[in-house]
Phi, psi and omega in degrees: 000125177255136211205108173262132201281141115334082198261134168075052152290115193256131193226154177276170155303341207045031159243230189246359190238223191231156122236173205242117200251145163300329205175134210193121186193126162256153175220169173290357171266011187133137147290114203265136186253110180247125159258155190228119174218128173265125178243159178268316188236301150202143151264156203238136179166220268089149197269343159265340185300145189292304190225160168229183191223169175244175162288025154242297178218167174317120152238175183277170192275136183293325156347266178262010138307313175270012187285315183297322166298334169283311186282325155300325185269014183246284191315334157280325167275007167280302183305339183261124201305304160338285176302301153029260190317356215253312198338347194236007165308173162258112173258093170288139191265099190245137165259097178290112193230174179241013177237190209260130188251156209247110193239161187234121211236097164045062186039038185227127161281165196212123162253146204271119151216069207203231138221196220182145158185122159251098233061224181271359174264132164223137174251177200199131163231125208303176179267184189296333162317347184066031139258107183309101167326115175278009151279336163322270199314288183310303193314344176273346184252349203249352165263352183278178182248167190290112168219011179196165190275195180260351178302295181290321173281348183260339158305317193300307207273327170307315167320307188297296194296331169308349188252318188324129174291115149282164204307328170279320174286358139280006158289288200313327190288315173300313190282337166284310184294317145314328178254004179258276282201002187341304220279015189239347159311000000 
């Protein structure tokens, strides 16, 4: 399967302002909503937690950032006549990170330097190559089930590459956030 990712897919909020999915693809098992987050050392959280942290600062959890990104990416496809029908598909939420992640699993931690996956969340930690294994990745898609044709995931990705931010509406996104949201650079 040949599949051009959409980076910076910018959507409105349905308020005045924008969010930013890093990396947003349908397959036939669903469309996966990817955060990307780069670090010096480790990240640290639980999958219920509000914020995680690095060996520097507080961030909001990359989690349920994209939970939120997942909800915006519905709610545009619900308002789009096309997208409609799709809106209720599975959008998996995976979080790409490049350090070793510290995840605290029913109060015991556990570090991730692989992957991980529960439910519709999945983590992923690239290798020393700075590359996500497509053997991960698959063994983690080779457990999911069918939820679109191959017709229908390509309709999916064309709607997703029409969202991809050009330079000015990621600007424009960088500047909503900066001024709403700083703790979030």
């Amino acid at each position: 399967m040949s599949i051009l990712l959409p980076d910076g897919v910018v959507l409105n909020d349905g308020t005045i302002g924008t969010t930013e999915i890093d990396m947003a693809f349908a397959t036939t098992k669903g469309i996966f909503a990817v955060e990307c987050k780069h670090r010096h050392s480790f990240i640290r959280g639980s999958l219920a937690a509000d914020e995680w942290q690095d060996d520097r600062s507080i961030m909001k959890s990359p989690i349920k950032q994209n939970a939120n990104h997942i909800r915006i990416l519905r709610e545009n496809m619900m308002d789009d006549e096309k997208m409609r029908p799709y809106a209720d598909i599975p959008i998996y939420n995976v979080f790409v990170s490049n350090v070793p992640i510290i995840l605290n699993v029913m109060g015991k931690e556990k570090t991730i330097d692989m992957i991980y996956h529960h439910n519709d969340i999945a983590l992923f930690v690239l290798n020393y190559g700075g590359k996500l294994k497509r053997s991960w990745f698959m063994s983690y898609v080779d457990t999911l089930d069918d939820a679109l044709s191959k017709e229908s995931a390509e309709q999916i990705n064309e709607y997703l590459f029409s969202h991809r931010g050009d330079k000015r509406a990621l600007e424009a996104h960088i500047n909503y956030v900066k001024s709403t949201h700083p703790e979030d650079l």
